[in-house]
N, C-alpha and C positions, 0 to 999 in steps of 0.2 A: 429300715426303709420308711421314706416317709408323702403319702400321698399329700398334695397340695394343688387346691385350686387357684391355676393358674390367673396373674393381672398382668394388666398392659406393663408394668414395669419390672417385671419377669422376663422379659424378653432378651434382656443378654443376658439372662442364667440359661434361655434355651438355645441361644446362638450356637453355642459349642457342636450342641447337637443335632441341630438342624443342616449346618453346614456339612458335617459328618453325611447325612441322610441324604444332602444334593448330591454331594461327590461321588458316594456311592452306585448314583444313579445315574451320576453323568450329565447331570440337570444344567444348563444355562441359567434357570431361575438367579434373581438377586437379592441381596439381603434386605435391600428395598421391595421388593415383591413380598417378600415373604413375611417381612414386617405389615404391609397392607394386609392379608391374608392374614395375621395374627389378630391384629386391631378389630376387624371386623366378626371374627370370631367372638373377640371378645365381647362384641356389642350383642350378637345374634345366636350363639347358639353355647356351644361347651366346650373346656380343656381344663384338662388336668396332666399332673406330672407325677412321676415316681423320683423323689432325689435320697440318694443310698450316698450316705458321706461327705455332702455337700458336692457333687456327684446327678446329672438328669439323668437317668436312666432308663426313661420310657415315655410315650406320651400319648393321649390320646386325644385326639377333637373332631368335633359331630356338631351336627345342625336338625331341625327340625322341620320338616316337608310335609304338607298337603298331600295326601293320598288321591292322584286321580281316580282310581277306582272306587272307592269308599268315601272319601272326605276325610278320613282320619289323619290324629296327628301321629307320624312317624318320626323316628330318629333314626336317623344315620350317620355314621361316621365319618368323616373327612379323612383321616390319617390316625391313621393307628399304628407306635412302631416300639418296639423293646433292643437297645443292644443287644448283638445276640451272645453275649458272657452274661447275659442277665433273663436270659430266655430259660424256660421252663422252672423259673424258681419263683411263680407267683404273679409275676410284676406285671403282665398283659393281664393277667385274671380281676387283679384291684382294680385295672386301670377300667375296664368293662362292666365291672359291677357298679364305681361311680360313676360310669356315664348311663347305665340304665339307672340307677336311683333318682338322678338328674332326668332322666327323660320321665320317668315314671308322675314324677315329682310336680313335670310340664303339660301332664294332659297324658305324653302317649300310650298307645294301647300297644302299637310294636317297635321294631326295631330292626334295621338291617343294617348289618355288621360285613364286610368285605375285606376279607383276607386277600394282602396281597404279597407278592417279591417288593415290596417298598417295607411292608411289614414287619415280613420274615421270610427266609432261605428255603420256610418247608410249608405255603401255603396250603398244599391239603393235609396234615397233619395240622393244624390251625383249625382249617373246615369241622374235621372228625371232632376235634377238642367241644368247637361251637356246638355242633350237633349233639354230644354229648352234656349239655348244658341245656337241651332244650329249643335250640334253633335247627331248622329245617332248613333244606336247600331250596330256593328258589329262585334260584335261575345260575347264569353263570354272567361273567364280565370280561372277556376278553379282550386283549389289546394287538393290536398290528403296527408297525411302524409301516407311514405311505408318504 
């Protein structure tokens, strides 16, 4: 398996898997959408990919926020996701530790990281995993369809 930081011209090696990611979700989003949401990424914050065999397998991207509480610079993730044939064999683990080296790298002092069903099938097992590494709960993020 091999980490790579992802460019704009990467983006139909991640199509495959992105699409996978909408459908799943049941997303209207388009591949024009998501291409905008890439590009931008790519100017302002961070992604990377796991490709196992020529092969995406994972991906992660985050961006960088002004703490209103503090001033601090934080990182946060955007979308964080692993096939799940490829879940618990590392590939979320790399994908985390290069976006904190990358935020580290940016100034930040933290990090919040949001486990979701976009993610993975076992969001609190994700949680326990994160806490286990040193990140603490604070707070929760719910969603409601209205």
């Amino acid at each position: 398996m091999n980490l790579v930081l992802a460019k704009e011209c990467h983006f139909d090696l991640l199509w495959p898997l992105f699409s996978y990611c909408l459908k799943g979700l049941d997303s209207p989003t388009t591949e024009e959408e998501i291409r905008t949401e890439y590009k931008e990424i790519m100017q302002k914050g961070f992604f990377a990919f796991i490709e196992d065999e020529n092969k995406v397998v994972g991906f992660i991207m985050g961006r960088i926020f002004k703490s209103l509480l503090d001033g601090s610079r934080q990182a946060r993730d955007s979308y964080w996701f692993v096939l799940p044939e490829y879940r618990r064999k590392r590939v979320g683990t790399i994908l985390l530790s290069a976006f904190e080296s990358w935020a580290k790298a940016q100034g930040c002092k933290t990090m919040v990281i949001t486990p979701s069903k976009f993610g993975s099938n076992e969001p609190d097992k994700v949680k326990d995993i994160l806490i286990d590494d040193g990140y603490h709960l604070h707070g929760y993020q719910l969603r409601k369809t209205i």
